[in-house]
DSSP file (Angstrom, degrees, kcal/mol; ACC not computed):
  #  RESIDUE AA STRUCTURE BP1 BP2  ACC     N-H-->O    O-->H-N    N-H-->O    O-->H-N    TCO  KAPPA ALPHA  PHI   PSI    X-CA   Y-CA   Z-CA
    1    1 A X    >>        0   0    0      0, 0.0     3,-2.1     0, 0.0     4,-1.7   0.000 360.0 360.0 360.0 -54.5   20.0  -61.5   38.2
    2    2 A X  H 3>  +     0   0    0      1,-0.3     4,-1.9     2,-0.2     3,-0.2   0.853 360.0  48.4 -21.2 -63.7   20.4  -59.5   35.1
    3    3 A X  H 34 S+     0   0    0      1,-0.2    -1,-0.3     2,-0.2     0, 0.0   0.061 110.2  45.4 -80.6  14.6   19.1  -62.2   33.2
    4    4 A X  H <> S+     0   0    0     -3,-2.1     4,-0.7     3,-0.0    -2,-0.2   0.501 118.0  47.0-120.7 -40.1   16.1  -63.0   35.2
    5    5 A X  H  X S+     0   0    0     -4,-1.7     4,-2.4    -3,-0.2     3,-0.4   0.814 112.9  50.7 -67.4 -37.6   15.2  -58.9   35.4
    6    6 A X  H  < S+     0   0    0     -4,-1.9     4,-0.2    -5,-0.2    -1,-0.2   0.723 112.0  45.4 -73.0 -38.9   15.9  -58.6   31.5
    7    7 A X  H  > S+     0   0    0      2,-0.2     4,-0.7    -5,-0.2    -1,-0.2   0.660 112.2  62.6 -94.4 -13.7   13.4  -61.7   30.8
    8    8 A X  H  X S+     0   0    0     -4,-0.7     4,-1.0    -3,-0.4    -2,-0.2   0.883 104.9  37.2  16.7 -94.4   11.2  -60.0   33.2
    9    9 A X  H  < S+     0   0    0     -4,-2.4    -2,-0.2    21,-0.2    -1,-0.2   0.416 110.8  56.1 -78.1   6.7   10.7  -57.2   31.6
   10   10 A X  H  4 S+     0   0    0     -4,-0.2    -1,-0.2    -5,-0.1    -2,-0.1   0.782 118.8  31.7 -90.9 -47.4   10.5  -58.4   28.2
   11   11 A X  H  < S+     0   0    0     -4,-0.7     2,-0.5    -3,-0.0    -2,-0.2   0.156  88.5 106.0-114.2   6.5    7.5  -61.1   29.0
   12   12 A X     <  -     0   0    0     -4,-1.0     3,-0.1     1,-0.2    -4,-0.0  -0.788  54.1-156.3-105.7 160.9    5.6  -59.6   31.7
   13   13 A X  S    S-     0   0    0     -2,-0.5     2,-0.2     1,-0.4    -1,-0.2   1.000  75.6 -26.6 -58.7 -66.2    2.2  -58.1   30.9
   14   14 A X        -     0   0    0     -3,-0.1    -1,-0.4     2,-0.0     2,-0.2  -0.919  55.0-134.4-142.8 141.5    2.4  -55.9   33.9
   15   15 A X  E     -a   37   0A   0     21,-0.7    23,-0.7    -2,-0.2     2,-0.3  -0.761  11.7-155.2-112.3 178.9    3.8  -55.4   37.3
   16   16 A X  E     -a   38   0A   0     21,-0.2    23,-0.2    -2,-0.2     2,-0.1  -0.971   5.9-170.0-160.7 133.3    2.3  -54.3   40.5
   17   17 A X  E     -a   39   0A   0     21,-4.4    23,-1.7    -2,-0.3     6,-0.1  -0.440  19.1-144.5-114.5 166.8    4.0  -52.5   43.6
   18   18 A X  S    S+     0   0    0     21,-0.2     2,-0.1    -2,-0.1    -1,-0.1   0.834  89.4  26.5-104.1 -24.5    1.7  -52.2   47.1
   19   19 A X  S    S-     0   0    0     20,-0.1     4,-0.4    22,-0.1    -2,-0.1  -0.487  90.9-110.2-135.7 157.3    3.3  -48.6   48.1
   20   20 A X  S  > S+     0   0    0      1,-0.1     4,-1.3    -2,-0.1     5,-0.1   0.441 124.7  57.9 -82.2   4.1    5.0  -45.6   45.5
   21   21 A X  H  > S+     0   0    0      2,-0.2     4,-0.5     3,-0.1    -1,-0.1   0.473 108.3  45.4-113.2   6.6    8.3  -46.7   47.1
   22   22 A X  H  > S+     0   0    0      2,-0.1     4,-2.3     3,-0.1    -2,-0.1   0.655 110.3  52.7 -86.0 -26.5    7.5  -50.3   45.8
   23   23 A X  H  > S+     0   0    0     -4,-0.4     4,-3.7     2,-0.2    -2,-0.2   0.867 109.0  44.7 -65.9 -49.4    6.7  -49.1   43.1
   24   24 A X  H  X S+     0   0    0     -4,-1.3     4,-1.2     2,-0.2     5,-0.5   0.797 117.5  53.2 -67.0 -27.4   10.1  -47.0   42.7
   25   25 A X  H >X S+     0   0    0     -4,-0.5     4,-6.1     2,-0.2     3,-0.8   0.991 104.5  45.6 -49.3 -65.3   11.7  -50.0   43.7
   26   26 A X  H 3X S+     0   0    0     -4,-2.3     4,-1.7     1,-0.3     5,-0.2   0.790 113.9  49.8 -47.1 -44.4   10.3  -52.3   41.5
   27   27 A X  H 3X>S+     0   0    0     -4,-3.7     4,-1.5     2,-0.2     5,-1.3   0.758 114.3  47.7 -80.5  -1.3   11.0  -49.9   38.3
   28   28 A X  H <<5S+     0   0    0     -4,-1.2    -2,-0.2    -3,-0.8    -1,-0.2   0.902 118.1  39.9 -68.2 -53.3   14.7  -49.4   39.6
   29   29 A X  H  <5S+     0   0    0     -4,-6.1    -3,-0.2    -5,-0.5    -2,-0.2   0.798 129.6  39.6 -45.5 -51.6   15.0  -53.5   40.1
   30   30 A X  H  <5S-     0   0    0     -4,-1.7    -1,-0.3     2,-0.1   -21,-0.2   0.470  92.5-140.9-170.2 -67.8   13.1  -53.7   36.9
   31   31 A X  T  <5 +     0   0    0     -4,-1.5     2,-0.4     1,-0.3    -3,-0.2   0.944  59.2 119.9  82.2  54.8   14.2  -51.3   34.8
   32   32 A X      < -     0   0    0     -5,-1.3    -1,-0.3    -6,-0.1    -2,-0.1  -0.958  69.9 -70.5-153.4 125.1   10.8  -50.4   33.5
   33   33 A X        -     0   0    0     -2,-0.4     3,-0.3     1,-0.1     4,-0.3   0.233  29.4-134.5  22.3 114.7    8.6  -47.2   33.4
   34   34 A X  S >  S+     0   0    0      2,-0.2     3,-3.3     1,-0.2    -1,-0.1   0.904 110.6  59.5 -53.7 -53.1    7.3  -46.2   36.5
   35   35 A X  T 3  S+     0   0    0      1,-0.3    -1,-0.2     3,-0.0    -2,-0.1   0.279 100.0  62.4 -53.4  -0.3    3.8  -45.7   34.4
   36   36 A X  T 3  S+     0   0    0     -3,-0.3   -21,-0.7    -4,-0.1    -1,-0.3   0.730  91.5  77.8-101.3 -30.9    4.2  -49.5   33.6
   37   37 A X  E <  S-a   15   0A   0     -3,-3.3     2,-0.4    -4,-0.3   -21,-0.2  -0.453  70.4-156.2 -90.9 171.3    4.0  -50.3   37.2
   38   38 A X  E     -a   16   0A   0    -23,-0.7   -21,-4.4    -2,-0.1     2,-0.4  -0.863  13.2-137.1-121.4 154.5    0.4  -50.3   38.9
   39   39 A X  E     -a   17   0A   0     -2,-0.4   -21,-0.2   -23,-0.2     2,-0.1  -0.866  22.0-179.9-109.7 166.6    0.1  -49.8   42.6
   40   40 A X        -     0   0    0    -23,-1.7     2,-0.4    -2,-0.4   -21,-0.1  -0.560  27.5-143.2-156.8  71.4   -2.7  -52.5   44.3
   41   41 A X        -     0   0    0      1,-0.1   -22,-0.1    -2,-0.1   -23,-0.1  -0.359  11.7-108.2 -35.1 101.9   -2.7  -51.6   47.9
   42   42 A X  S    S+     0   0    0     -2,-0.4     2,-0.2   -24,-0.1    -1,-0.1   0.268  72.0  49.4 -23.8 157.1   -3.0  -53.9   50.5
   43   43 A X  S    S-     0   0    0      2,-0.1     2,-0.1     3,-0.0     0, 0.0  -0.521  88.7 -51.7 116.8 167.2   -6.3  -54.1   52.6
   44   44 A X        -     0   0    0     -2,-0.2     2,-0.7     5,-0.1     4,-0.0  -0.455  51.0-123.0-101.3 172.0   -9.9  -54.3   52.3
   45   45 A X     >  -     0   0    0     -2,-0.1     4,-1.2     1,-0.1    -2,-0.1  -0.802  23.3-147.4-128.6  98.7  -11.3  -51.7   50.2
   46   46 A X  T  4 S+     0   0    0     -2,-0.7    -1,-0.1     2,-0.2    -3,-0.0   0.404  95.1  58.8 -49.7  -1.0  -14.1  -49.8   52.9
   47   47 A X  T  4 S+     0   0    0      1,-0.0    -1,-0.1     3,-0.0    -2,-0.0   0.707 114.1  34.3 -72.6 -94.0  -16.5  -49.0   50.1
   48   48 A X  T  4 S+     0   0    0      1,-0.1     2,-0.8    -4,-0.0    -2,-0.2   0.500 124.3  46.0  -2.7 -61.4  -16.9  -52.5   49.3
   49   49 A X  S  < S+     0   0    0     -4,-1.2     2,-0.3     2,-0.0    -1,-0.1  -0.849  78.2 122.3 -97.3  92.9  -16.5  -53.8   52.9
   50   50 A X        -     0   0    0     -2,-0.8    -3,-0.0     2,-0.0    -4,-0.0  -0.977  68.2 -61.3-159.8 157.6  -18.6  -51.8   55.4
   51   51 A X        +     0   0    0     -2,-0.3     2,-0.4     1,-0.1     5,-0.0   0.086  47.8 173.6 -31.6 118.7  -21.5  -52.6   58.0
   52   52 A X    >   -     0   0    0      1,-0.1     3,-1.0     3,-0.0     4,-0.1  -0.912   6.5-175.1-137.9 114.2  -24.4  -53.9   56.4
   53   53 A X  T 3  S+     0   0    0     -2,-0.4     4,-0.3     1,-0.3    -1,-0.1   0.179  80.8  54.3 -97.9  35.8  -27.3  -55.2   59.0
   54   54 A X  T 3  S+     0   0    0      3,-0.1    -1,-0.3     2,-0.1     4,-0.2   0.341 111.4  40.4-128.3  16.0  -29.6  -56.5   57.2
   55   55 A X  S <  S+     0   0    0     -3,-1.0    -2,-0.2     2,-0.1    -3,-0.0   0.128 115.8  61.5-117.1  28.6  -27.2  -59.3   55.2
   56   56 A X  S >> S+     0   0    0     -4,-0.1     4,-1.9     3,-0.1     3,-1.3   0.803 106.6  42.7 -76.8 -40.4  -25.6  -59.6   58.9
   57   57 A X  H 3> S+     0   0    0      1,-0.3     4,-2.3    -4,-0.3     5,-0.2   0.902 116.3  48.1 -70.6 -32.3  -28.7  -60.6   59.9
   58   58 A X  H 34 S+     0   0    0      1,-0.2     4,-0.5    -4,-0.2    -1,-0.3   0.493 110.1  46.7 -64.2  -0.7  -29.2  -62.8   57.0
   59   59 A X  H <> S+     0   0    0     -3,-1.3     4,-2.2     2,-0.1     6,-0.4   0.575 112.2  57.6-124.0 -30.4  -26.3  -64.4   57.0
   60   60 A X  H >X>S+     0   0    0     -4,-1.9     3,-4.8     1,-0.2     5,-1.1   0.935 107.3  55.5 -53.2 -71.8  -26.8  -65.1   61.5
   61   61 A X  H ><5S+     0   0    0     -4,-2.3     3,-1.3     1,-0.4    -1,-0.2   0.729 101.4  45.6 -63.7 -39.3  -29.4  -66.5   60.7
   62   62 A X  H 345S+     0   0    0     -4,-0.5    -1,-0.4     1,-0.3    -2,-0.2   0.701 114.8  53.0 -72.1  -1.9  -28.0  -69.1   58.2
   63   63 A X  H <<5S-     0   0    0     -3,-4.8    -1,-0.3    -4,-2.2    -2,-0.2   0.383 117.8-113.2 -93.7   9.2  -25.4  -69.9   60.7
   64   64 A X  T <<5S+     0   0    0     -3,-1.3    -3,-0.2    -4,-0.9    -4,-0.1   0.654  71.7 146.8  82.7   5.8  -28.1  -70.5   63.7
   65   65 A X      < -     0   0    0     -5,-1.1    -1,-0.3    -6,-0.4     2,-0.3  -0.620  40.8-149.4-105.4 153.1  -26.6  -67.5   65.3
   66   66 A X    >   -     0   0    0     -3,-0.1     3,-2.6    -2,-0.1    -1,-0.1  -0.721  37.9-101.0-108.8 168.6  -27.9  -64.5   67.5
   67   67 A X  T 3  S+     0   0    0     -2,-0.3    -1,-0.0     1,-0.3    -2,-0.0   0.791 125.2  48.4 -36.1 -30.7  -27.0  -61.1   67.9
   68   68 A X  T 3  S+     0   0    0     31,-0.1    -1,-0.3     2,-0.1     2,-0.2   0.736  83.5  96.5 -74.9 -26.7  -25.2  -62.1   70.9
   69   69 A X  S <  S-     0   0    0     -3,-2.6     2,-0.2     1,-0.1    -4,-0.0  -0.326  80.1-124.9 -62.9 113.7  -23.3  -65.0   69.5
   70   70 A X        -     0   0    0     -2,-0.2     2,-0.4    29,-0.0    -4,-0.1  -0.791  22.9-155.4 -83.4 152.3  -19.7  -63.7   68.6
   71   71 A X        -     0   0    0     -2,-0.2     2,-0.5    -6,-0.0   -11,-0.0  -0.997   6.1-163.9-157.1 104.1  -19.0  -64.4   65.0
   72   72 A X        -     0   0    0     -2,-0.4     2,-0.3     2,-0.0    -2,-0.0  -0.894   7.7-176.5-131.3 122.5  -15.3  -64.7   64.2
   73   73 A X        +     0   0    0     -2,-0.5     2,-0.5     2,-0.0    -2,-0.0  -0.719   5.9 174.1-121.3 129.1  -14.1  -64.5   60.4
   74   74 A X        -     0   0    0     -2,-0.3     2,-0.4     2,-0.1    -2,-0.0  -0.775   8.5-169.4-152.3 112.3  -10.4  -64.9   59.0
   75   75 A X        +     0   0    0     -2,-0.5     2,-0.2     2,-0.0    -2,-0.0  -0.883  50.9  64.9-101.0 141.6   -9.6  -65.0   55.3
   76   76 A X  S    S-     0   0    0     -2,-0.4     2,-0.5     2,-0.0    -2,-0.1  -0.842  91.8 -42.3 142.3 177.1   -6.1  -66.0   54.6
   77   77 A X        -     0   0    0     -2,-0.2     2,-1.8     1,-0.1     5,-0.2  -0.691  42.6-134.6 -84.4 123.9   -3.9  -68.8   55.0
   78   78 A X        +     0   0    0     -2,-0.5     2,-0.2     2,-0.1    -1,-0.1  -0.619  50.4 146.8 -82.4  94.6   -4.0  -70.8   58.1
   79   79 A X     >  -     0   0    0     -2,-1.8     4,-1.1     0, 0.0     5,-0.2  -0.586  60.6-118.8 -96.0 161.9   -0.1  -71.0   58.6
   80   80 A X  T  4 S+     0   0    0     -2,-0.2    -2,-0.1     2,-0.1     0, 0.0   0.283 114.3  73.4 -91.4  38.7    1.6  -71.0   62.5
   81   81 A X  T  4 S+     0   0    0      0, 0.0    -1,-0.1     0, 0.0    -3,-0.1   0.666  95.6  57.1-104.4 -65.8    3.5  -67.6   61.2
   82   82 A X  T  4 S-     0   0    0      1,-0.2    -2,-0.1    -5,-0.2    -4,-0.1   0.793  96.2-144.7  -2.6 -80.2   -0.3  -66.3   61.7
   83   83 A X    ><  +     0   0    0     -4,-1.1     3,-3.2     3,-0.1     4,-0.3   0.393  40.2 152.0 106.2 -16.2   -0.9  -67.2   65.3
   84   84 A X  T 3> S+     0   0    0      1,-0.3     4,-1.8    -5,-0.2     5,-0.3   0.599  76.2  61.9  -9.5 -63.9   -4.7  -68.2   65.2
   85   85 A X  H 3> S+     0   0    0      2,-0.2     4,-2.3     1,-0.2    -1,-0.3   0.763  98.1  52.5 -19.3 -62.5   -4.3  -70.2   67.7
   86   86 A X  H <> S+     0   0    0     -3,-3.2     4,-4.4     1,-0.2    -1,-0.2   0.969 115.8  50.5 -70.8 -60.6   -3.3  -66.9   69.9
   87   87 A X  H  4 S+     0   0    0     -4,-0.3    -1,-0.2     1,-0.2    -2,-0.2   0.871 109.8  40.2 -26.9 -75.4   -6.9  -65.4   68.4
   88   88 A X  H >X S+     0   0    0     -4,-1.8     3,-2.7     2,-0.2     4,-1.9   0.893 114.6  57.5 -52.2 -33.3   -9.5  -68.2   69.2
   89   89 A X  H >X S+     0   0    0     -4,-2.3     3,-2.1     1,-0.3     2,-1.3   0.964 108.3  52.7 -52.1 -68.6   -7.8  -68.6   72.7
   90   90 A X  H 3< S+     0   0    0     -4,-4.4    -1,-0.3     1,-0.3    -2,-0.2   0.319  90.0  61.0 -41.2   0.0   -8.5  -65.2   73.1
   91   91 A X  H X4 S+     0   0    0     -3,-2.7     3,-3.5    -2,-1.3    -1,-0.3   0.794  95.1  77.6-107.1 -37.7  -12.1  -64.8   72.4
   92   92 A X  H << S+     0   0    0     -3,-2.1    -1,-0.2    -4,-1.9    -2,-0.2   0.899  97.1  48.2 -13.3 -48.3  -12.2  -67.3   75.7
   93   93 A X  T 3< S+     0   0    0     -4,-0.5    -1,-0.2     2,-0.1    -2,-0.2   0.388  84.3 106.6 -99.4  20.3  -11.5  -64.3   77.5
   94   94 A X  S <  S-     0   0    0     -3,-3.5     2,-0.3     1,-0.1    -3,-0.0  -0.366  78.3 -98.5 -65.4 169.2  -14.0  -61.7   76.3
   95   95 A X    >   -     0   0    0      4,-0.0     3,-2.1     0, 0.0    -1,-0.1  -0.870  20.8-128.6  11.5  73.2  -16.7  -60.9   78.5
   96   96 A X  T 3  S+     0   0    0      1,-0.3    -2,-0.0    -2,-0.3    -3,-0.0   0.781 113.6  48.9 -58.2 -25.1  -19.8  -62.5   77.9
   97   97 A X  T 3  S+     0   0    0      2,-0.1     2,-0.4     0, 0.0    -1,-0.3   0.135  81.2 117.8-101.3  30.7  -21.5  -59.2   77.9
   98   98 A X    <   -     0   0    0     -3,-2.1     2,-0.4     2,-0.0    -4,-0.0  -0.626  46.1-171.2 -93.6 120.6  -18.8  -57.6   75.4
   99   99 A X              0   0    0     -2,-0.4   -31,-0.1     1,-0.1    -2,-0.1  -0.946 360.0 360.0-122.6 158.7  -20.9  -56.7   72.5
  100  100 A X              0   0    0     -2,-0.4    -1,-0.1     0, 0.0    -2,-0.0   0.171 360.0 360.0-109.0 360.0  -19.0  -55.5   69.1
């Protein structure tokens, strides 16, 4: 382990922890400057990602869809640890008149 933490640090650009206690982890494991590590938080980042209706409507519209039409979006890796499956079942049982 020594010798995998040692080569580590020696040859990496940079590391990057999700939390500050991943971060203190990582420079303990690590042995490296806390101010070496970066934090990158999981998550969408809500400036970036927020309600925009007029490229929702542009983008219904290149799928054929209306306003009514539920529209169900999942980036990641389709693994079974996931559970999709549990999801799509589920939109079976909305409401038709369940609007978002």
């Amino acid at each position: 382990m020594r010798l995998l933490t040692k080569y580590l640090r020696d040859h990496a650009d940079g590391f990057f922890a999700i939390s500050e206690g991943s971060r203190v982890w990582l420079s303990n494991f690590i042995r490296v400057g806390r101010r070496f590590v970066d934090i990158v938080p999981l998550g969408a980042d809500p400036q970036l990602f927020k309600p925009d209706s007029e490229s929702r409507g542009l983008i219904r519209n290149q799928l054929g869809l209306s306003d009514e039409d539920v529209l169900l979006i999942m980036t990641g890796k389709f693994t079974p640890a996931k559970d999709v499956h549990v999801l799509i079942s589920s939109l079976a049982e909305l409401p038709k008149f369940t609007r978002f």
